[in-house]
SEMARVEX-413945 format. One line per field, with one value per residue: y, x, z of N, C-alpha, C in turn; residue in three letters. Coordinates in Angstrom, 2 decimals. Atoms other than C-alpha are relative to their C-alpha. Layout:
n.c2: (Y:...)
n.c1: (X:...)
n.c3: (Z:...)
ca.c2: (Y:...)
ca.c1: (X:...)
ca.c3: (Z:...)
c.c2: (Y:...)
c.c1: (X:...)
c.c3: (Z:...)
residu: (ALA:...)
//
This chain:
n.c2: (-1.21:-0.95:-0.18:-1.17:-1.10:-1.03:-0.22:-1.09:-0.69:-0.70:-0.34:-1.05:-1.26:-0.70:-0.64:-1.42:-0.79:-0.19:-1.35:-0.64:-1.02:-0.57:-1.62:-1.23:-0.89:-1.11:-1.49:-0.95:-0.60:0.21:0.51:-1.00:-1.24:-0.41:-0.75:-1.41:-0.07:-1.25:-0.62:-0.95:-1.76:-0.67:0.62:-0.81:0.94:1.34:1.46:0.51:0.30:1.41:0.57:-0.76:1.18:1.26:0.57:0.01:-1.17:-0.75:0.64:1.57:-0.38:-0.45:0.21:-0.98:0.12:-0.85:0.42:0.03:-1.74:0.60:-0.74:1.43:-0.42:-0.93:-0.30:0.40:-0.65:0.99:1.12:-0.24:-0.08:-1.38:-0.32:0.61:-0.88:-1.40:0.20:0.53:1.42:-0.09:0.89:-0.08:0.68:0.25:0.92:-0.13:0.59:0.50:1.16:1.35:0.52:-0.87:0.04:1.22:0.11:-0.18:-0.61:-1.24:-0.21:-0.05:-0.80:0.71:0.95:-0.17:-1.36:0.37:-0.32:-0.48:-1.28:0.16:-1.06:0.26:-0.32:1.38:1.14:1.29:-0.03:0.84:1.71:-0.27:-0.15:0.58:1.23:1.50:-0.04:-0.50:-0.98:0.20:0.60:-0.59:-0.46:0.84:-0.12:-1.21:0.18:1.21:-0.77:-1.42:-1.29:-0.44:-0.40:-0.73:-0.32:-1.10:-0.04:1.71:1.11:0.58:1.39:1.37:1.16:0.32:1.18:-0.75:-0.99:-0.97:-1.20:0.56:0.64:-0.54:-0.85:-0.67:-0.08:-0.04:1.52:0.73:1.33:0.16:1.11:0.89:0.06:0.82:-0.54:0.57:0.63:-0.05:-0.14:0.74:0.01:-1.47:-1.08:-0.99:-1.42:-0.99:-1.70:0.48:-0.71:-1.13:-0.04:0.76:1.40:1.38:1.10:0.37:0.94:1.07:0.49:0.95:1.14:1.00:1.21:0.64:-0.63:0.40:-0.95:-1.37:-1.89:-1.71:-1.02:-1.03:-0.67:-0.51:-0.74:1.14:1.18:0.66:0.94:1.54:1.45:1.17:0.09:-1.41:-0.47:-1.07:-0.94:-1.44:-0.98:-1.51:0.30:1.59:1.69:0.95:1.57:0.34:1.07:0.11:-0.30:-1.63:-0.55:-1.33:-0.25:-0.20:0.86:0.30:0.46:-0.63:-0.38:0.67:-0.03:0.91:1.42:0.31:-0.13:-1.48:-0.60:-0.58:-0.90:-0.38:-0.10:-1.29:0.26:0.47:1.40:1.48:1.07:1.67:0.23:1.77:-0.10:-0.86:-0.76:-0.82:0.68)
n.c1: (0.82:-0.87:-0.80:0.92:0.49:-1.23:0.11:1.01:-0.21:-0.67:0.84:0.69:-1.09:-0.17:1.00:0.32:-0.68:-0.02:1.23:-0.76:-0.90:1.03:0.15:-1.27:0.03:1.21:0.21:-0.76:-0.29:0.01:0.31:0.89:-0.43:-0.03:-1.48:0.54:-0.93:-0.26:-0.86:-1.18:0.02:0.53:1.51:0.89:0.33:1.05:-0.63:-1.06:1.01:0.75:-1.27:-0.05:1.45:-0.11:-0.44:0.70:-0.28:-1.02:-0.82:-0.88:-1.30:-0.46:-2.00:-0.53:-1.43:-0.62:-1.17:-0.27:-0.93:-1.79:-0.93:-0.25:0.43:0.54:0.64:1.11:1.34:-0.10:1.04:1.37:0.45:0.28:1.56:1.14:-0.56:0.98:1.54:0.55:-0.03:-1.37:-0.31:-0.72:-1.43:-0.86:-0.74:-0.61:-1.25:-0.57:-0.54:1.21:-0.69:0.68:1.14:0.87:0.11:1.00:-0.24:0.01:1.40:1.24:0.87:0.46:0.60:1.07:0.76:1.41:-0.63:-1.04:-0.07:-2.19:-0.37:-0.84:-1.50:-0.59:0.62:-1.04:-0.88:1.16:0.10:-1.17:-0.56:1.52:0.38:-0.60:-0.14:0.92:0.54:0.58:1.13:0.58:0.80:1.47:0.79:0.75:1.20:0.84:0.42:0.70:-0.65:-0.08:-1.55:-0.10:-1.35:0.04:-0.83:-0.06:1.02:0.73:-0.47:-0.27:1.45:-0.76:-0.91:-1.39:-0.83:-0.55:-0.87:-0.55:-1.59:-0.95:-1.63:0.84:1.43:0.71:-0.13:1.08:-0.42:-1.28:-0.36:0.71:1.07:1.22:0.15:0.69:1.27:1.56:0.66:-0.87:-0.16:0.04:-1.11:0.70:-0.75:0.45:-0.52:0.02:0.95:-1.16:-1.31:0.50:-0.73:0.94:-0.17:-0.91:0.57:0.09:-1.44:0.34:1.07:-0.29:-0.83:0.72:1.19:1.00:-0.04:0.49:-0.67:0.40:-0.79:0.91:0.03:-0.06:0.81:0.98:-0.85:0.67:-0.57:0.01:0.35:0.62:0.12:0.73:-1.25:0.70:-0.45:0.34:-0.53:-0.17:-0.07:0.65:-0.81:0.52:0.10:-0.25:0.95:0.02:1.36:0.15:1.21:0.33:1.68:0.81:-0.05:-1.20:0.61:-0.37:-1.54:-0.75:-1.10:-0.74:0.19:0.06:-0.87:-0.17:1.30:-0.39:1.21:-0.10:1.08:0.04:0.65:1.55:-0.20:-1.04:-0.78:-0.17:-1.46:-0.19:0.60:-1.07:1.51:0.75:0.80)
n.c3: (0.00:-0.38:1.49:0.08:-0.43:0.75:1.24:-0.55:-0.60:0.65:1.02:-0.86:-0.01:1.60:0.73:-1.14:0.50:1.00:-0.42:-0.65:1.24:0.64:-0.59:-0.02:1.14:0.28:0.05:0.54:-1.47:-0.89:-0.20:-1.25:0.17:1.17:0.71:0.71:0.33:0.48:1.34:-0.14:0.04:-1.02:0.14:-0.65:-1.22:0.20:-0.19:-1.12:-0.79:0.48:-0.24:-1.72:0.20:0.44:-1.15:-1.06:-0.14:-0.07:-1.13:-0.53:0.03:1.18:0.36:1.14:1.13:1.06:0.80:1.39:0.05:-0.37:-1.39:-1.00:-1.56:0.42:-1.68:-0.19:0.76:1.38:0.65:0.13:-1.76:-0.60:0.32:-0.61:-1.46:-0.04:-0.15:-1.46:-0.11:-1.49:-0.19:1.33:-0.56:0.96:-0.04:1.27:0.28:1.50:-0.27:0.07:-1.12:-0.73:0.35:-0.50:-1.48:-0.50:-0.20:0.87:0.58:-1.52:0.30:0.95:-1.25:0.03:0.54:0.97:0.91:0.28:0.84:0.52:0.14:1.30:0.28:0.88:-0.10:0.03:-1.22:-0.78:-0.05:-0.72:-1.25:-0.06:0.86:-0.13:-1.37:-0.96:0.12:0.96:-0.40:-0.80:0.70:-0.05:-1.44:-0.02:0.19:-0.35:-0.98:0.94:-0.35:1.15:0.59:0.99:0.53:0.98:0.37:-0.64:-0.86:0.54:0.99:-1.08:-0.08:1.37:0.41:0.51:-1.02:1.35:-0.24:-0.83:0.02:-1.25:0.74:0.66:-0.35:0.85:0.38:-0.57:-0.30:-0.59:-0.78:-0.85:0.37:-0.64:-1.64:-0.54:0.76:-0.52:1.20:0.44:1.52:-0.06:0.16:-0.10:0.26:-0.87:0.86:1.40:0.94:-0.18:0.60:1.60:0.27:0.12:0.49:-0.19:-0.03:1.19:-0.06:-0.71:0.57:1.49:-0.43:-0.66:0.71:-0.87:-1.13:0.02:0.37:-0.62:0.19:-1.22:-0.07:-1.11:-0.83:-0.13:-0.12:0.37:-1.09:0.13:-1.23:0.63:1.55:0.04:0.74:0.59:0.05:-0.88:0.77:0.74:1.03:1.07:0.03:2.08:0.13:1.22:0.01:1.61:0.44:-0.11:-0.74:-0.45:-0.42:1.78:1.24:0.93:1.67:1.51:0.11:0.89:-0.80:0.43:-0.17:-1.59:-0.81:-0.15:-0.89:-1.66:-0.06:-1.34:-1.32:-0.87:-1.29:0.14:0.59:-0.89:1.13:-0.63:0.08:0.63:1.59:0.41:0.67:-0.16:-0.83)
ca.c2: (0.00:2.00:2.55:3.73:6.30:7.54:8.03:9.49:11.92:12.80:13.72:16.00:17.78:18.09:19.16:22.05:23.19:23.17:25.69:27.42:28.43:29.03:31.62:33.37:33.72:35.15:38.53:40.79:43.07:42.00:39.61:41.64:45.17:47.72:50.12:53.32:53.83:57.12:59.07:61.33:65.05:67.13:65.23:66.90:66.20:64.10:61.78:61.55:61.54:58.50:57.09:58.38:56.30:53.23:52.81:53.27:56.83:59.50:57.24:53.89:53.46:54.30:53.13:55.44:54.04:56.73:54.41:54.68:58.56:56.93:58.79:56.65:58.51:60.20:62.49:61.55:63.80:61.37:60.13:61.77:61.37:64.87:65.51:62.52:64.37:67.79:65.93:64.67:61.64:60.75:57.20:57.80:55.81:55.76:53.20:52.59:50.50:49.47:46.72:43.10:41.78:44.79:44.08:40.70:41.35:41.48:44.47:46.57:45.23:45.79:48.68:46.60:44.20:46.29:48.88:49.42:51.78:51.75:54.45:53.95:57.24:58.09:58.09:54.88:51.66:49.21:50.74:48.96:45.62:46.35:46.41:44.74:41.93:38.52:39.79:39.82:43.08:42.31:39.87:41.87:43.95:41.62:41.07:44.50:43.73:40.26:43.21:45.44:47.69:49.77:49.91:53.13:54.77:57.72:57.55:54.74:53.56:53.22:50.75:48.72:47.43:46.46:42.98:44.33:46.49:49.63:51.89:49.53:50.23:51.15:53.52:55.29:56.12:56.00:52.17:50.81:47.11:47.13:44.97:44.78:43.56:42.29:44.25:43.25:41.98:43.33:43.81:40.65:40.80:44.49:46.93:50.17:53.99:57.44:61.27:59.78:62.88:65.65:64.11:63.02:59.55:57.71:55.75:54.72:51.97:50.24:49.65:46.81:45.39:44.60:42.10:41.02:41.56:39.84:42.55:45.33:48.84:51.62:54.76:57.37:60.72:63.46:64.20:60.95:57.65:54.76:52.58:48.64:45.93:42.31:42.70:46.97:49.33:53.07:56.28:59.65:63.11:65.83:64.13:60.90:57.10:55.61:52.08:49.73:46.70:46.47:47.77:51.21:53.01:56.60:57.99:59.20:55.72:54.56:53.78:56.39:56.86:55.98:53.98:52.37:48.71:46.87:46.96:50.95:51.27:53.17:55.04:57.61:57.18:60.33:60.98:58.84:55.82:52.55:49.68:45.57:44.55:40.58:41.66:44.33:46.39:49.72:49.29)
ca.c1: (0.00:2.84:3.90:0.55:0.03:3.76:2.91:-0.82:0.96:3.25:0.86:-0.94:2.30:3.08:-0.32:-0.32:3.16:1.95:-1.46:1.19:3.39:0.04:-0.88:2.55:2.10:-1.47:-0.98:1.36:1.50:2.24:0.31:-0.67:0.29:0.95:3.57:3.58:5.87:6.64:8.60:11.08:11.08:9.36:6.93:3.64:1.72:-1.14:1.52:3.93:-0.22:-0.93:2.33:1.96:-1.80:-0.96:1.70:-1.03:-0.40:1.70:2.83:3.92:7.22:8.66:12.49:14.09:16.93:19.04:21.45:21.08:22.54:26.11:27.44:29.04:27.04:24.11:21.81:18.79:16.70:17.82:16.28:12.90:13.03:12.91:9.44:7.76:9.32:7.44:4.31:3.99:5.63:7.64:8.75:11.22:14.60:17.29:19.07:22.10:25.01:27.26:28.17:26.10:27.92:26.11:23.08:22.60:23.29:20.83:21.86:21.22:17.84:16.46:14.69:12.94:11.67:8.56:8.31:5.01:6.54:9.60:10.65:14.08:15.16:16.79:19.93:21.14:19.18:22.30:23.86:20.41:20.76:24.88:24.35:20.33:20.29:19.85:20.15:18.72:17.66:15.87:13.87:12.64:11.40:8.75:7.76:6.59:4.20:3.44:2.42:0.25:2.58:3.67:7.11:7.59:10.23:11.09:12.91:15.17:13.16:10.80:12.66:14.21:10.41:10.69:11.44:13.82:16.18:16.15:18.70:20.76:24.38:27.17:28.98:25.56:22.21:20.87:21.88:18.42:19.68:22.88:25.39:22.43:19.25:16.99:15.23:13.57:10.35:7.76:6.25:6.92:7.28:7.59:10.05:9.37:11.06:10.98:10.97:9.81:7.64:10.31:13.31:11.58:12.60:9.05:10.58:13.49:11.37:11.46:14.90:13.93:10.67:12.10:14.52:11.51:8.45:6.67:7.45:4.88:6.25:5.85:7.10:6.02:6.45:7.75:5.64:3.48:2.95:1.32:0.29:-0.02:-1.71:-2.43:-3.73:-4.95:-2.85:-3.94:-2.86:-2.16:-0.62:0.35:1.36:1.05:2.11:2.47:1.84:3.62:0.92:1.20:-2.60:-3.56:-6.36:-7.97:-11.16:-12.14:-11.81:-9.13:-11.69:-10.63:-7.01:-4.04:-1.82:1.24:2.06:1.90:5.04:5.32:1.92:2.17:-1.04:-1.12:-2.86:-3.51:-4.42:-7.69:-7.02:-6.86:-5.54:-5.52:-2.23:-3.00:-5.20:-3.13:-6.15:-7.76:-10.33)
ca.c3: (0.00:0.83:-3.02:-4.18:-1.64:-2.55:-5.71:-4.53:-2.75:-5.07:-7.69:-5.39:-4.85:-8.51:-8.74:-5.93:-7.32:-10.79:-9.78:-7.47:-10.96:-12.69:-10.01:-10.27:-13.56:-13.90:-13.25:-14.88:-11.78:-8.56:-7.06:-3.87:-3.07:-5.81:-8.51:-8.80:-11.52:-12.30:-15.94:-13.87:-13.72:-10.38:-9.06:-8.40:-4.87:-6.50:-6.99:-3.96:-2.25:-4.01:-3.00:0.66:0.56:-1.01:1.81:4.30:4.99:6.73:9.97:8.10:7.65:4.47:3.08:0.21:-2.17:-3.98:-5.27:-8.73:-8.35:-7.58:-4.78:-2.45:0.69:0.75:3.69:5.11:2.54:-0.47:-3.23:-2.67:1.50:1.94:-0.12:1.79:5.25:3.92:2.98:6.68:6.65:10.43:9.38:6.30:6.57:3.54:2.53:0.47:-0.55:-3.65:-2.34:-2.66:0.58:2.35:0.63:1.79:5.60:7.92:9.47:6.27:5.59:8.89:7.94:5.11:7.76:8.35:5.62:3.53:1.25:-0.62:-2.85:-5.15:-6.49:-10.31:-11.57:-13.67:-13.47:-14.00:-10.37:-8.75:-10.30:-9.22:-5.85:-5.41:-8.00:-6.53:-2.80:0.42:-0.29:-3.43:-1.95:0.91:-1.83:-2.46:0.79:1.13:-1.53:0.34:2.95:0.31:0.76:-2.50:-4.60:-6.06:-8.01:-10.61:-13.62:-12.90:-10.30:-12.90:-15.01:-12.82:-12.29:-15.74:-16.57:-19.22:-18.16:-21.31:-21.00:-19.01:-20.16:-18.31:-20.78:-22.48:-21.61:-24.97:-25.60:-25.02:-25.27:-23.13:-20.80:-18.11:-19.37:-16.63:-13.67:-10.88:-13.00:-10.59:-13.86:-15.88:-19.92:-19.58:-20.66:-19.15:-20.30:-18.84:-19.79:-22.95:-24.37:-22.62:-24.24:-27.71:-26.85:-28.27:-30.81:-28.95:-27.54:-31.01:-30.50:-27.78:-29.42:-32.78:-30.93:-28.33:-30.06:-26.93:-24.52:-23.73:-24.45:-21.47:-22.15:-19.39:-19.35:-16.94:-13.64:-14.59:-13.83:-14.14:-10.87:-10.79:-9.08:-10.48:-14.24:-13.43:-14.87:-14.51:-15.60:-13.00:-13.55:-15.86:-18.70:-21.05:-21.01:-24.89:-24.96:-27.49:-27.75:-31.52:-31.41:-31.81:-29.30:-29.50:-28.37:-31.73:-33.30:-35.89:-38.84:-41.47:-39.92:-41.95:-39.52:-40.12:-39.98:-36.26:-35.42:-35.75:-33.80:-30.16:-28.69:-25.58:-22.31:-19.90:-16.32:-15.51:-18.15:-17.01:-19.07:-18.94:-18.47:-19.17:-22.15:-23.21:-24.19:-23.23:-20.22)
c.c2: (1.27:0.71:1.04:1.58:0.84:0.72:1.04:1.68:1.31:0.91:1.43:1.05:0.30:1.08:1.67:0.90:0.48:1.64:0.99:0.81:0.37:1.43:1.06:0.38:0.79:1.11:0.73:1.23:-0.82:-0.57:0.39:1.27:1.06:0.97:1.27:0.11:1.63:0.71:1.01:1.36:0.38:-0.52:0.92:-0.84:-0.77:-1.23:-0.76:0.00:-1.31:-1.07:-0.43:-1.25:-1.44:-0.68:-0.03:0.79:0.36:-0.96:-1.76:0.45:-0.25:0.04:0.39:-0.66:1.25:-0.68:0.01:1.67:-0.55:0.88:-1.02:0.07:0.69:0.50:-0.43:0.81:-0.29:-0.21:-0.08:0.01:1.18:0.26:-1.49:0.85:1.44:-0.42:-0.69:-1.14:-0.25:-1.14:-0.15:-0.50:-0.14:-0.74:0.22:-0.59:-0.29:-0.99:-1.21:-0.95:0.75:-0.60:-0.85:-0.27:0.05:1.28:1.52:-0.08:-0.21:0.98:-0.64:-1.30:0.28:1.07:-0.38:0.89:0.36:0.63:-0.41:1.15:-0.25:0.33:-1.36:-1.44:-1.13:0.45:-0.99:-1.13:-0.25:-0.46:-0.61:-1.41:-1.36:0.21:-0.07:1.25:-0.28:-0.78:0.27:1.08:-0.14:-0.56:1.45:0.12:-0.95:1.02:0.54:0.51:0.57:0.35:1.44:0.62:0.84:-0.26:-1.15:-0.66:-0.12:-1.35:-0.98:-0.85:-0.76:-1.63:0.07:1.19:1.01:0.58:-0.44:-0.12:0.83:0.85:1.17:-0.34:-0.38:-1.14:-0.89:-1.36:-0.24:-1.31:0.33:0.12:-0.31:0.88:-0.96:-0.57:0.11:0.51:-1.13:0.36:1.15:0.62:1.61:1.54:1.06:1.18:-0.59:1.07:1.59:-0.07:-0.62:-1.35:-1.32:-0.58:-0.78:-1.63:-1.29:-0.61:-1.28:-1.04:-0.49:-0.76:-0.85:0.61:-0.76:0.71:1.27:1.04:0.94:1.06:1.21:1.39:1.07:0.29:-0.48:-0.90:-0.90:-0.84:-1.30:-0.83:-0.85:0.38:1.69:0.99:1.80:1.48:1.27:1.16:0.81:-0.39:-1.23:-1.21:-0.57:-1.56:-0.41:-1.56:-0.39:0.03:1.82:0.19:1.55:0.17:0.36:-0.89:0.16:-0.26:0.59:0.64:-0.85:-0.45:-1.18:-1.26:-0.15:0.03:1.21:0.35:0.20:1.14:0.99:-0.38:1.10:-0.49:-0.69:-1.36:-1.02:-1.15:-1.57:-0.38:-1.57:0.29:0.82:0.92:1.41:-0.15:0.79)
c.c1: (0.86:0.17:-1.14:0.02:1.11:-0.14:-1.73:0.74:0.97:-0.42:-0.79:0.99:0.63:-1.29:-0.12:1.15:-0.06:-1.21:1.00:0.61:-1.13:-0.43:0.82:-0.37:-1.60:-0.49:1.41:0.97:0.29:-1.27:-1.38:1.27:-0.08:1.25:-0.31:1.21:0.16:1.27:0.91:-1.02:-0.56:-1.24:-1.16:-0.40:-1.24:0.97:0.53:-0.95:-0.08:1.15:-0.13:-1.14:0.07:0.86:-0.58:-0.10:1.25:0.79:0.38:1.11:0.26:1.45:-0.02:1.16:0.25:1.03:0.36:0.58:1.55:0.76:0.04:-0.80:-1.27:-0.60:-1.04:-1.27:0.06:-0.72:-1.56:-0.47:-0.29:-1.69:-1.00:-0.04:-1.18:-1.31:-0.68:0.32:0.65:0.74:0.91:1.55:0.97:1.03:1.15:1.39:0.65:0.70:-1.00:0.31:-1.15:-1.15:-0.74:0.39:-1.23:-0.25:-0.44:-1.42:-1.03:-1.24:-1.37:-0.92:-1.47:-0.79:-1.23:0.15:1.48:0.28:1.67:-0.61:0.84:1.20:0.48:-0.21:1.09:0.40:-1.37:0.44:2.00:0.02:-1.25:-0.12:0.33:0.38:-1.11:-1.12:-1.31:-1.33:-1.07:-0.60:-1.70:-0.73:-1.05:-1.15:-0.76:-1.21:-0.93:0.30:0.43:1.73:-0.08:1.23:-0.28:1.15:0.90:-0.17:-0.89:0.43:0.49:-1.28:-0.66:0.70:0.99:0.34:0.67:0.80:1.11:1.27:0.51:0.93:-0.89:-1.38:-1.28:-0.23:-1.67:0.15:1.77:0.71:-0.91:-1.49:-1.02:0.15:-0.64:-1.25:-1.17:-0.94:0.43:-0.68:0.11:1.48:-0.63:1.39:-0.28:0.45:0.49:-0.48:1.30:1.24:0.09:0.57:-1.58:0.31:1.10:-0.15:0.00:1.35:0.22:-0.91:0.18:1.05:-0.75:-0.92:-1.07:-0.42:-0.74:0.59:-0.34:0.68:-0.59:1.04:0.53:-1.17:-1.08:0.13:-1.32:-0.18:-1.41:-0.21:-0.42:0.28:-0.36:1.22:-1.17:0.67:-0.05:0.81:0.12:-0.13:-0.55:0.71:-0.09:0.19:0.35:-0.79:-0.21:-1.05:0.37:-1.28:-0.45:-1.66:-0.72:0.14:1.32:-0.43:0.34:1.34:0.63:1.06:1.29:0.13:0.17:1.01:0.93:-1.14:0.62:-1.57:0.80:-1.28:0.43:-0.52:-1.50:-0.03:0.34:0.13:0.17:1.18:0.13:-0.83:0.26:-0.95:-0.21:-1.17:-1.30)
c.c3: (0.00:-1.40:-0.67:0.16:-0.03:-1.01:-0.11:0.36:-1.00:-1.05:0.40:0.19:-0.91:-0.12:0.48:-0.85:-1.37:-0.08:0.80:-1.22:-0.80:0.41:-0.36:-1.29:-0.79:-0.27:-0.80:0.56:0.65:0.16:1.11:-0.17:-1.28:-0.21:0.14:-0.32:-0.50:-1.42:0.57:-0.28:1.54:-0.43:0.35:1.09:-0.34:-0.11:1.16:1.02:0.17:0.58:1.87:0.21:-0.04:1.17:1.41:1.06:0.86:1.55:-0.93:-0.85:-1.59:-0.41:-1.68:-0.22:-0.77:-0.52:-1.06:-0.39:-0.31:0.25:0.71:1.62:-0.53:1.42:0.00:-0.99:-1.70:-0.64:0.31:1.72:0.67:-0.41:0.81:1.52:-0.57:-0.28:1.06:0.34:0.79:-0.04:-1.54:0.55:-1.75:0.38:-1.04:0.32:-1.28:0.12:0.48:1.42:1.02:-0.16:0.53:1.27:0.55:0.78:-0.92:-0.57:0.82:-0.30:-1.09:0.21:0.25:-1.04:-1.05:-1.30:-0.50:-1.70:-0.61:-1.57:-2.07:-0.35:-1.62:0.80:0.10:1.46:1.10:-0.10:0.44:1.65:0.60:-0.52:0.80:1.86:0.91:-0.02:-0.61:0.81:0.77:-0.67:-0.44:1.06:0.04:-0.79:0.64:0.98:-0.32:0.18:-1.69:-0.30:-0.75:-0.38:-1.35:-0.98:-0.37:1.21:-0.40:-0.84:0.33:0.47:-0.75:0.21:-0.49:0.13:-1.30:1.01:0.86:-0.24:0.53:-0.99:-0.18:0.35:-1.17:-0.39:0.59:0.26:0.34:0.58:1.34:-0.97:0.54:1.28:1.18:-0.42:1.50:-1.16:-1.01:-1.71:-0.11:-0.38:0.41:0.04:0.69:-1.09:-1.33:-0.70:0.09:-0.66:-1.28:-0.30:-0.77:-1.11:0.28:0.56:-1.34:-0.29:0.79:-0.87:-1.36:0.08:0.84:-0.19:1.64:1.09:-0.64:0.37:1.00:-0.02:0.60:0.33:1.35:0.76:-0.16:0.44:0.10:2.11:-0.50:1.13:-1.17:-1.57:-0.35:-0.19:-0.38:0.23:1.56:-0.33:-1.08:-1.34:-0.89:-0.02:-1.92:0.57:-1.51:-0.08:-1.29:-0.06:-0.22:0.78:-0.19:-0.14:-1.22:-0.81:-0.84:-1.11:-0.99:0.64:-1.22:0.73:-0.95:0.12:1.79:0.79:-0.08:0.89:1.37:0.06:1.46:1.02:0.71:1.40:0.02:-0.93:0.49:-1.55:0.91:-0.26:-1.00:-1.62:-1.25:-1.10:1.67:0.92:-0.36)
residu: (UNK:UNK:UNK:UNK:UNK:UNK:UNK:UNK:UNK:UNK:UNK:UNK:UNK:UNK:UNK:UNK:UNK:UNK:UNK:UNK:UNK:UNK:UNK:UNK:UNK:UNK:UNK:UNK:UNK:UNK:UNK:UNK:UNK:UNK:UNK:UNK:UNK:UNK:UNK:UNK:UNK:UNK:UNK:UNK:UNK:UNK:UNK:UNK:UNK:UNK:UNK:UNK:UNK:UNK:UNK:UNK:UNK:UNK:UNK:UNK:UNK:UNK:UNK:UNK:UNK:UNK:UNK:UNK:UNK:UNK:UNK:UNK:UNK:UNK:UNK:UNK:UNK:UNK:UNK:UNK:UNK:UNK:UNK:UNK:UNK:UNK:UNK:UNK:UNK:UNK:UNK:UNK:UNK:UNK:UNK:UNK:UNK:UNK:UNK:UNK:UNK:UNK:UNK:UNK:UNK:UNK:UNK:UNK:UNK:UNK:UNK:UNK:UNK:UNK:UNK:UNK:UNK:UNK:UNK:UNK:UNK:UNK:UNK:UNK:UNK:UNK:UNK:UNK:UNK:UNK:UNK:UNK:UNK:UNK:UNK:UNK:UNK:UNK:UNK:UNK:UNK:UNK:UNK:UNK:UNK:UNK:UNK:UNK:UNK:UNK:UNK:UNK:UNK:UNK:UNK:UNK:UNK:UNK:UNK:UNK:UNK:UNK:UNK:UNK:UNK:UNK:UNK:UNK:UNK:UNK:UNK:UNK:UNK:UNK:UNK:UNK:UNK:UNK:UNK:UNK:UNK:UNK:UNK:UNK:UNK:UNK:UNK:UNK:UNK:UNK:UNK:UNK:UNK:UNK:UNK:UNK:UNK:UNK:UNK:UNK:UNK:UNK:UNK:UNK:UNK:UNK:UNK:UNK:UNK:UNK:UNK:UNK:UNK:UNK:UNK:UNK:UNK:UNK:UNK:UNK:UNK:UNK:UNK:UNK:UNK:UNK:UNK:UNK:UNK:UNK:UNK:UNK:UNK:UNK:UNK:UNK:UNK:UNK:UNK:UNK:UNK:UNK:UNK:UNK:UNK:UNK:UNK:UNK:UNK:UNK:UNK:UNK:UNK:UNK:UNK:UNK:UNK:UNK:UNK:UNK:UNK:UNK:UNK:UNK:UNK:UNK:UNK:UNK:UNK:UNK:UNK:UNK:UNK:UNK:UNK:UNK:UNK:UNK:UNK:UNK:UNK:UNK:UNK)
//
């Protein structure tokens, strides 16, 4: 009888771990918690509200990365810690190392232990996965959503949330497919850009998807940003997000446009738009 119920058992625990990798991969977002990814530039306070909120307001604790600046030190009003400090916030802690030794102490990711929001600052996306990738740190990243707590980040702390990792080389900013290519994937199949409309970068994106045509295109704007839970995906701020979905969307219809072929198509979304991440459609 013994053999059977080995083999019973085993089946059951193929089966659990097989629905287990089904779940993970369901959503597109995060699982629990949520993004707020933001395009760089001066944020306005509807954003760094929404930010403030999502972490469950002005008393929970709140950890700031500026590492992607690359200064070897920084002060406590880093990487955006000062504007949560003036919008009332008493539980703001900055972090920061360039070193992966550091990263994966326990000592350095104490703070990270209970926070509900963490905030990573812009500068250059490869110094993150430098000194983050594959650590202690990293992982305690995702905790914070296990928490519903919220990741956010400007710039390159937008792209680093980004499965692929644009703009990721270590010589040039402009190199959209560099020597690092992979972020943290709290967004998975994703490639996501910034101070795309301010620095006339929206076809720079096509420089990625005509080597991985499978990856959805975000390209987000200064002093915007998009925020993310699960499969929900919705616009806030000043400016505009383009989506590269090889569809086209606009409110006045596309019937007597003249668009180009699918893999030149890109639409905008504005404040108030939401979008299906898994369906990769217009809501």
């Amino acid at each position: 009888m013994r053999a059977p119920l080995l083999l019973l058992l085993f089946a059951l625990l193929t089966t659990f771990g097989l629905a287990q990798q089904a779940n993970s991969s369901e959503f597109i977002g995060p699982a629990k918690g949520n993004l707020l990814i933001v395009g760089g530039g001066r944020l306005g306070d509807d954003i760094i509200e929404k930010f403030i909120e999502l972490a469950g307001g002005k008393d929970a604790p709140i950890v700031v990365i500026p590492t992607a600046q690359g200064s070897d030190t920084y002060d406590n009003d880093s990487g955006g810690a000062g504007n949560f400090r003036k919008h009332g916030c008493t539980n703001v802690t900055v972090i920061h190392t360039n070193d992966k030794a550091v990263a994966n102490s326990d000592a350095f990711v104490k703070p990270l232990l209970n926070a509900k929001g963490v905030w990573i600052g812009g500068g250059r996306q490869w110094r993150l996965v430098d000194s983050y990738a594959n650590t202690l740190t990293e992982k305690l990243l995702w905790k914070v959503l296990d928490r519903d707590g919220v990741i956010g980040g400007s710039s390159a702390g937008a792209t680093i949330q980004g499965s692929f990792l644009a703009r990721g080389d270590t010589k040039n900013n402009q190199v959209m497919m560099g020597d690092h290519q992979e972020g943290f994937s709290f967004m998975k199949n994703v490639a996501i850009d910034q101070h795309v409309l301010a620095r006339n970068r929206q076809f720079d994106m096509f420089d990625i998807l005509k080597n991985k045509p499978e990856l959805l295109g975000l390209s987000i704007d200064e002093n915007t940003a998009v925020v993310v839970s699960k499969n929900d995906m919705e616009v806030i701020g000043y400016s505009y997000v383009i989506v590269y979905d090889g569809t086209f969307w606009s409110r006045e219809g596309a019937d007597l446009k003249h668009l180009p072929e699918k893999e030149k198509l890109f639409y905008f979304l504005r404040n108030g738009d939401k979008y299906d991440l898994k369906k990769r459609a217009v809501k």
